[in-house]
C-alpha positions in Angstrom: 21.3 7.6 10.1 17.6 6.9 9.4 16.7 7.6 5.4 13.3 6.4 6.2 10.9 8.8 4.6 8.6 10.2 8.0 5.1 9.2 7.1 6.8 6.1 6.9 8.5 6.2 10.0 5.6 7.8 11.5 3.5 4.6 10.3 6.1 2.4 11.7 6.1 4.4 15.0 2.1 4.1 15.2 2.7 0.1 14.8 5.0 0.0 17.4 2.8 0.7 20.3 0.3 -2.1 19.6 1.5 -5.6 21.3 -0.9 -8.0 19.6 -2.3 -8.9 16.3 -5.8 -8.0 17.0 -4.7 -4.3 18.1 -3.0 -4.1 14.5 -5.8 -6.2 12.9 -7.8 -3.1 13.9 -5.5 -0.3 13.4 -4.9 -1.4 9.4 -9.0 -1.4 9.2 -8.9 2.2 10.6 -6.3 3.2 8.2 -8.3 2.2 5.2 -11.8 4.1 6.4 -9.3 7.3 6.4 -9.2 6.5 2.3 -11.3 8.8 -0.1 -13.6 6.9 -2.0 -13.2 5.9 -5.7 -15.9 6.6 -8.0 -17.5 4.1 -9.9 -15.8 5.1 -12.9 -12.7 4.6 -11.5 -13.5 1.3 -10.6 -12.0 -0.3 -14.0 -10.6 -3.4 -15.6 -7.4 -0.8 -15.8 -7.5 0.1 -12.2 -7.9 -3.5 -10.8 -5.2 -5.2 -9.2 -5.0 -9.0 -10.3 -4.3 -11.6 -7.7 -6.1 -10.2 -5.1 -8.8 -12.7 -3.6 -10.6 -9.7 -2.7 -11.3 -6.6 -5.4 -8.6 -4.1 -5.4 -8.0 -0.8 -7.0 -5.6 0.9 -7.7 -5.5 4.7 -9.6 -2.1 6.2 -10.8 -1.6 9.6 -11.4 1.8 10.8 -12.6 2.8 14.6 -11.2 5.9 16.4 -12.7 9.1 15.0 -11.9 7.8 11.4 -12.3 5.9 11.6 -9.0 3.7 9.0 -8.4 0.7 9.1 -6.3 -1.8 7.1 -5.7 -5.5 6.2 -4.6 -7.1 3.3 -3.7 -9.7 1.0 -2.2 -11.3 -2.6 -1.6 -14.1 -4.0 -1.1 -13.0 -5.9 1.9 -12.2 -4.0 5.3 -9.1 -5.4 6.1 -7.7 -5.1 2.4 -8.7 -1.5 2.5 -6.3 -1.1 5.5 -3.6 -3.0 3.6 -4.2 -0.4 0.8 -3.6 2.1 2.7 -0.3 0.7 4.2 0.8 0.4 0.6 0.0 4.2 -0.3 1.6 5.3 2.7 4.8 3.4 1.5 4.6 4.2 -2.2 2.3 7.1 -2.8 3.8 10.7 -3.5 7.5 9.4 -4.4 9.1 9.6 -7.6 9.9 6.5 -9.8 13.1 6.0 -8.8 12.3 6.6 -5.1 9.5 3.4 -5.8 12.1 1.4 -6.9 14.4 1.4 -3.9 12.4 1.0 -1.2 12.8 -2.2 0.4 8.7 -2.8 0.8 9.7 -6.3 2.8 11.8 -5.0 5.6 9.0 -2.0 6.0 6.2 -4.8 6.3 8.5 -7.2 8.3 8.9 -3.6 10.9 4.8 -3.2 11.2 4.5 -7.0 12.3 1.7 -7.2 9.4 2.9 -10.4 7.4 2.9 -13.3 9.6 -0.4 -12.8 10.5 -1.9 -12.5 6.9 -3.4 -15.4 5.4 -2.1 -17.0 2.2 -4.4 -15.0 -0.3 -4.1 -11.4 1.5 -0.5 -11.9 1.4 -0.6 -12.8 -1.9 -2.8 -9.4 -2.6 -0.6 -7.4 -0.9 2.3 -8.6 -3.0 0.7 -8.2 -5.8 -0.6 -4.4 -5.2 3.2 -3.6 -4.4 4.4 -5.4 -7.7 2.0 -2.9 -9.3 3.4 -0.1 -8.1 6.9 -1.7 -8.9 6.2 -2.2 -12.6 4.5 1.2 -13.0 7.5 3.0 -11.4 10.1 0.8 -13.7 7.8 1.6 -16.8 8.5 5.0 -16.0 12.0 4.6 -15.6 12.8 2.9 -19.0 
């Protein structure tokens, strides 16, 4: 049996279909122009995600239940698309749903990773340990 959430599957799916790295290269920038905006405002010290070469934000909002949901952006294309791989993954779940997903094997099924360089790996990582931490704050 599949417990793979759908928009996750349907991500996955979507992934599937493209055969090289430049096809996904441009897929992940599409995904991120489908983000809404930030506002300045939202564009914080709070908000930003450390150890990301390039600037990332991320804005929590916690629904009832211990839903988490997310919005976010960057100021670099290809980032932006990686933010948006991460929301799709993460955003609308509750605490306890962050904290089981296996983020790795999802990334290592889209084919993303091994093409990332050093630092947008590293960002990635560290946008996913965001969401990690906030979901296990909530959780203690």
């Amino acid at each position: 049996m599949n417990d793979t959430p759908q928009n996750i599957q349907d991500m996955i799916d979507d992934f599937s279909f493209l055969d090289d790295w430049e096809d996904r290269y441009m897929h992940v920038i599409e995904l991120g122009k489908e983000l809404a905006p930030l506002t300045d405002a939202e564009r914080n010290p709070q908000t930003k995600v450390n150890g990301c070469v390039s600037q990332v934000w991320l804005v929590r909002e916690i629904g009832d239940g211990n839903v988490l949901t997310y919005r976010g952006d960057s100021d670099a294309h290809i980032v932006k698309g990686l933010v948006a791989v991460v929301l799709t993954i993460f955003s609308g779940r509750t605490a306890q749903e962050i904290k089981e997903i296996d983020a790795a094997a999802i990334l290592s099924k889209l084919g993303l990773e091994e093409h990332l360089t050093p630092q947008r790996s590293n960002g990635l990582h560290a946008m996913i340990a965001r969401i990690k931490n906030d979901a296990a704050e909530l959780l203690t």
